[in-house]
C-alpha positions as protocol buffer text, in pm:
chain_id: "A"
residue {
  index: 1
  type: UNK
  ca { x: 11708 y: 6723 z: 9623 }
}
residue {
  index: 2
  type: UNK
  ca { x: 11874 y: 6612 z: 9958 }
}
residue {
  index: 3
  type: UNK
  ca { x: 12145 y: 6828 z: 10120 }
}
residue {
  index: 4
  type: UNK
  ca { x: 12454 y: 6730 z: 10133 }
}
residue {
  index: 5
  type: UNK
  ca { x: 12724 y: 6769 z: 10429 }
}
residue {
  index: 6
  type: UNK
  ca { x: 12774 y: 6683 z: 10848 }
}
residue {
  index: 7
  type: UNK
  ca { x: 12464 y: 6616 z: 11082 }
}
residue {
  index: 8
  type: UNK
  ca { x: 12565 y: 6785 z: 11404 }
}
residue {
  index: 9
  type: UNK
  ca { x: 12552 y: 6439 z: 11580 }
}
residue {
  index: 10
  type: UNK
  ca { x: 12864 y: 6303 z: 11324 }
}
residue {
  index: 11
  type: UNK
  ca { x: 13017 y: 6642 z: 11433 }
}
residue {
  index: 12
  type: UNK
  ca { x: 12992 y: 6563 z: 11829 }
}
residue {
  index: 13
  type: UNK
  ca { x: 13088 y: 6238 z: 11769 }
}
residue {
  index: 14
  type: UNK
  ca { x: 13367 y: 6304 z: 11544 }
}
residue {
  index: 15
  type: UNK
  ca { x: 13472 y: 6519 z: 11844 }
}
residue {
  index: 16
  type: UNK
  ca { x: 13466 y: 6298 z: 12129 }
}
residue {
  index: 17
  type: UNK
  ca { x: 13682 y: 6047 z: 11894 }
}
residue {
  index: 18
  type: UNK
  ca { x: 13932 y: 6352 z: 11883 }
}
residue {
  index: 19
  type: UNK
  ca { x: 13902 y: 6489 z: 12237 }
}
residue {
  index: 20
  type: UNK
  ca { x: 13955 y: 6063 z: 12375 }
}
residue {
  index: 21
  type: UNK
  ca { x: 14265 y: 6030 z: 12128 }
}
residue {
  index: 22
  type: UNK
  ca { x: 14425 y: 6366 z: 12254 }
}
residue {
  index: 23
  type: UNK
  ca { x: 14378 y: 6266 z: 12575 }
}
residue {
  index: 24
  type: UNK
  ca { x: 14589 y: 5927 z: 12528 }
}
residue {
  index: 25
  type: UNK
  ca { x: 14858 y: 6092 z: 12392 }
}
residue {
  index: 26
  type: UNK
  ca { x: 14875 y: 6371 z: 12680 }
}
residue {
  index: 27
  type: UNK
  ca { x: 14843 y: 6097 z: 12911 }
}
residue {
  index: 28
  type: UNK
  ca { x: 15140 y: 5883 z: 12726 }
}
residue {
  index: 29
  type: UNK
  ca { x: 15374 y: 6174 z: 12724 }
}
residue {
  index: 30
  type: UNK
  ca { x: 15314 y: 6210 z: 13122 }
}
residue {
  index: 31
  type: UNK
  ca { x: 15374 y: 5866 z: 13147 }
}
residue {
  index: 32
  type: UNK
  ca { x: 15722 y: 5872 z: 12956 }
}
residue {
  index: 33
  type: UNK
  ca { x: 15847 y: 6220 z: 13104 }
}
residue {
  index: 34
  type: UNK
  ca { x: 15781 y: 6020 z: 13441 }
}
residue {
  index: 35
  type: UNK
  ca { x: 16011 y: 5711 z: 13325 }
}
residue {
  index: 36
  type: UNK
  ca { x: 16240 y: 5925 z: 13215 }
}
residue {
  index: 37
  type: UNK
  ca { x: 16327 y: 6154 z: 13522 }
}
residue {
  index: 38
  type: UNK
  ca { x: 16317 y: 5829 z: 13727 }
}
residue {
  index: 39
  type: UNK
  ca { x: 16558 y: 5652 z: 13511 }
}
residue {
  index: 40
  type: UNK
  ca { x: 16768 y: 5966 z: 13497 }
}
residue {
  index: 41
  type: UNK
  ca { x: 16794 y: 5926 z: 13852 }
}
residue {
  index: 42
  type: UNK
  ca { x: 16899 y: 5630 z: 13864 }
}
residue {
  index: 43
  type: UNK
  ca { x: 17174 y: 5662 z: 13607 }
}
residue {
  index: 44
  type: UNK
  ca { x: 17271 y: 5958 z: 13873 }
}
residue {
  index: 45
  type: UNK
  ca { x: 17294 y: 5766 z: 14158 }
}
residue {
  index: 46
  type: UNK
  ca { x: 17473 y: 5482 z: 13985 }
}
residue {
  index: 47
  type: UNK
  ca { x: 17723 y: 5730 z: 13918 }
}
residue {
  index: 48
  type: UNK
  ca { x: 17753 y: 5845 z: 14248 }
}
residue {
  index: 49
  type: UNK
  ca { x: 17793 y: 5498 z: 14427 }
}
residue {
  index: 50
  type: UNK
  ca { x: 18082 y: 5392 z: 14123 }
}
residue {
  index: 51
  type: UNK
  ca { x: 18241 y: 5750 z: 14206 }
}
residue {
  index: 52
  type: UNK
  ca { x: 18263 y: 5697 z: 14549 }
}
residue {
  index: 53
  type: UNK
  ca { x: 18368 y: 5315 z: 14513 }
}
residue {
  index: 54
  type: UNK
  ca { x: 18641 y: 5418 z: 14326 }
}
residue {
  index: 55
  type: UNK
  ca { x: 18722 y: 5652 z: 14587 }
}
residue {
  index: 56
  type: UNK
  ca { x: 18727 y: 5424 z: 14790 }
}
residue {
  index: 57
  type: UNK
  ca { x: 18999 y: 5189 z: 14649 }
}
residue {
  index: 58
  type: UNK
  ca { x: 19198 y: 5424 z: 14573 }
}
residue {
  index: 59
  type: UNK
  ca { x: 19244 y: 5471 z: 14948 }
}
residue {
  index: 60
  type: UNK
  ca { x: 19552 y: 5353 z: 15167 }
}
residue {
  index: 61
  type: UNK
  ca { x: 19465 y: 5071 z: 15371 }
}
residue {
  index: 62
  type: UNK
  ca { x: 19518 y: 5210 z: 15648 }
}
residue {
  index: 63
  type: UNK
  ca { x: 19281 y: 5510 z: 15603 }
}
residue {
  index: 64
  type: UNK
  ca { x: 19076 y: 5572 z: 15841 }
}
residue {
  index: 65
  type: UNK
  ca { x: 18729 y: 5586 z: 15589 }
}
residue {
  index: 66
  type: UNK
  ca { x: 18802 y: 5190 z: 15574 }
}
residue {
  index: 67
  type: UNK
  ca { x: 18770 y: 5124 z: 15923 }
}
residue {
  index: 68
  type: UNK
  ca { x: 18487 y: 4825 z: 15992 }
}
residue {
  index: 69
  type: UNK
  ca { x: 18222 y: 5008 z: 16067 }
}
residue {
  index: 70
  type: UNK
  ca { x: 17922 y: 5189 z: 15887 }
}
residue {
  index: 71
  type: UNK
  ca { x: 18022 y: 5590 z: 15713 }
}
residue {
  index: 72
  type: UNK
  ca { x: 17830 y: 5853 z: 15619 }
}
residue {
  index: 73
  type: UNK
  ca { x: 17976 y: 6043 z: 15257 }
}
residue {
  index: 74
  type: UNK
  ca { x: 17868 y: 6316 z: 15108 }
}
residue {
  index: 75
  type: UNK
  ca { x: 17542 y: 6411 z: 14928 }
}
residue {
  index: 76
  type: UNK
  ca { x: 17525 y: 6485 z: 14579 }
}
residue {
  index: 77
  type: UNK
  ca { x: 17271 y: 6677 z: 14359 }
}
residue {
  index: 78
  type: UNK
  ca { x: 17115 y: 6597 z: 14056 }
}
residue {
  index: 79
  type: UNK
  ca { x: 17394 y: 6631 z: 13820 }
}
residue {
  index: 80
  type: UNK
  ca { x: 17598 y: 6438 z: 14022 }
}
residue {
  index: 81
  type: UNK
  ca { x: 17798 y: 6730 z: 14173 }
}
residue {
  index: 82
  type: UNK
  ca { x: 17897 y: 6728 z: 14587 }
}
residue {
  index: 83
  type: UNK
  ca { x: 17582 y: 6914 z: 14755 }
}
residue {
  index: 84
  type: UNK
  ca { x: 17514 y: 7008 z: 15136 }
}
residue {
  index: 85
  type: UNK
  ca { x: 17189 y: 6923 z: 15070 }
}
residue {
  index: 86
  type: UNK
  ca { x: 17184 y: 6712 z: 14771 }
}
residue {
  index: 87
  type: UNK
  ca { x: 16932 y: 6445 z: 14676 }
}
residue {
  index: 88
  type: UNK
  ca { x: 17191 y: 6160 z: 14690 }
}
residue {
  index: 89
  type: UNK
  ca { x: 17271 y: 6023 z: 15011 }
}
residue {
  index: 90
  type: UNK
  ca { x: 17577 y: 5805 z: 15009 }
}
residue {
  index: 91
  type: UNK
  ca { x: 17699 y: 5542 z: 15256 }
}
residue {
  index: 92
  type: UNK
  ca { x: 17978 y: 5273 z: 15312 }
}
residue {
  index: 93
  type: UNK
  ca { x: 18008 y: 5001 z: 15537 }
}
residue {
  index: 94
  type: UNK
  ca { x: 18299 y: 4824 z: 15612 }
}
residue {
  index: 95
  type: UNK
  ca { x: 18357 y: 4466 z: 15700 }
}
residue {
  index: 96
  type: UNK
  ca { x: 18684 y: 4314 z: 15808 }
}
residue {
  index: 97
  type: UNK
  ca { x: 18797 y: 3932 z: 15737 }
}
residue {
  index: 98
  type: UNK
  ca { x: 18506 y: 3911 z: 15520 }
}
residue {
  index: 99
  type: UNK
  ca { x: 18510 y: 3642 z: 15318 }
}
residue {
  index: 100
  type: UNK
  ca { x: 18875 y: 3557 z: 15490 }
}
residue {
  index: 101
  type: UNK
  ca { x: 19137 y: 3722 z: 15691 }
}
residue {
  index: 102
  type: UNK
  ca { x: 19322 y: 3976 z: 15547 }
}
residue {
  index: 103
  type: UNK
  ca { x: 19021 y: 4126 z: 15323 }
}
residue {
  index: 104
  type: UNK
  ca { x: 18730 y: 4368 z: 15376 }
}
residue {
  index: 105
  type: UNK
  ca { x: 18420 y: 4342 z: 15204 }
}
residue {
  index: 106
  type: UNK
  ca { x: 18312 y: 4704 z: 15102 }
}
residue {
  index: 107
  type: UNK
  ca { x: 17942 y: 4795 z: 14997 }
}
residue {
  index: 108
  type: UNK
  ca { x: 17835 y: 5142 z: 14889 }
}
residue {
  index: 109
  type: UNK
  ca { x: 17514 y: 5245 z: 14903 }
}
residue {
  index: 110
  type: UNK
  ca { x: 17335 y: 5521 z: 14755 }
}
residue {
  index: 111
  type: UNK
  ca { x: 16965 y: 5617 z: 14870 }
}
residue {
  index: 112
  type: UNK
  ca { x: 16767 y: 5863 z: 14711 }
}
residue {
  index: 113
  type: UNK
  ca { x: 16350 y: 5985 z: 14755 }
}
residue {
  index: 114
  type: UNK
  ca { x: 16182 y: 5883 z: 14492 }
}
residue {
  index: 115
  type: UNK
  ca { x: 15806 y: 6042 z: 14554 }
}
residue {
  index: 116
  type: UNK
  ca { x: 15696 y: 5825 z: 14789 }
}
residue {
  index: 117
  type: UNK
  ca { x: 15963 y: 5579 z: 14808 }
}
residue {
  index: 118
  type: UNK
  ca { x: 16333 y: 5580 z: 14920 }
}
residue {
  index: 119
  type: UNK
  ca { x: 16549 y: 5390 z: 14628 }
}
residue {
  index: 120
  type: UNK
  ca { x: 16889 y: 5232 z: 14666 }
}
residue {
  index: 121
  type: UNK
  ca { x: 17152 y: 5093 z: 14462 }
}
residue {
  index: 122
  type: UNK
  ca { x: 17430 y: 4903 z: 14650 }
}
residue {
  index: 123
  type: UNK
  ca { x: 17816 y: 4798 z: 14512 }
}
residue {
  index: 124
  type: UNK
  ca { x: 18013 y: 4542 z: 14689 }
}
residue {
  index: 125
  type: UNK
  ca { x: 18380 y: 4430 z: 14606 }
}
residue {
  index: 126
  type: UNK
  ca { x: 18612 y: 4296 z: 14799 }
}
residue {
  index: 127
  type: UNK
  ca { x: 18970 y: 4502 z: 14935 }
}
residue {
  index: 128
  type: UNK
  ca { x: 19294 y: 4437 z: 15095 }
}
């Protein structure tokens, strides 16, 4: 009679198939938890730069943050919140008679490190 049951090579092969598999998946969920921080950062900063647009037109005219010229703002952490040393840098500049007299083109700029990289996301409108 032959015996029955698992040859130790089915075993170590069955267990590389496992070990490979488990490794994709560890290797997908890094991938996603990745995707996801970045994208929450970007949500972030996109909230930042509409925040301080806003801000922005909300201003008198004759304030002196819509001067034509380049500002520095505030920085803002990760939730969004004003931060001395926050991750968000923002930025406005200011551009008189742009596209005709009697306007100012406005762009807001948000930069942010990324690992390696610096990211931005930029609004633009047009004010009185």
């Amino acid at each position: 009679m032959k015996a029955r049951g698992f040859g130790i090579l089915e075993v170590l092969i069955s267990s590389t198939m496992l070990v490979a598999g488990l490794a994709g998946i560890i290797q997908a969920q890094a991938s996603i938890t990745s995707v996801v921080a970045r994208e929450r950062r970007l949500m972030t900063a996109t909230h930042v730069g509409e925040q301080t647009m806003e801000r922005l037109l909300m201003l008198q005219p004759t304030d002196g943050s819509l001067t034509g010229t380049t500002h520095t703002g505030p920085q803002f952490d990760d939730e969004g919140s004003p931060s001395a040393t926050g991750r968000f840098r923002t930025r406005w500049t200011v551009t008189p008679a742009d596209p005709i007299a009697g306007v100012r083109r406005l762009v807001v700029e948000v930069e942010w490190n990324d690992g390696a990289a610096v990211r931005v996301v930029s609004f633009n409108t047009i004010r009185t």
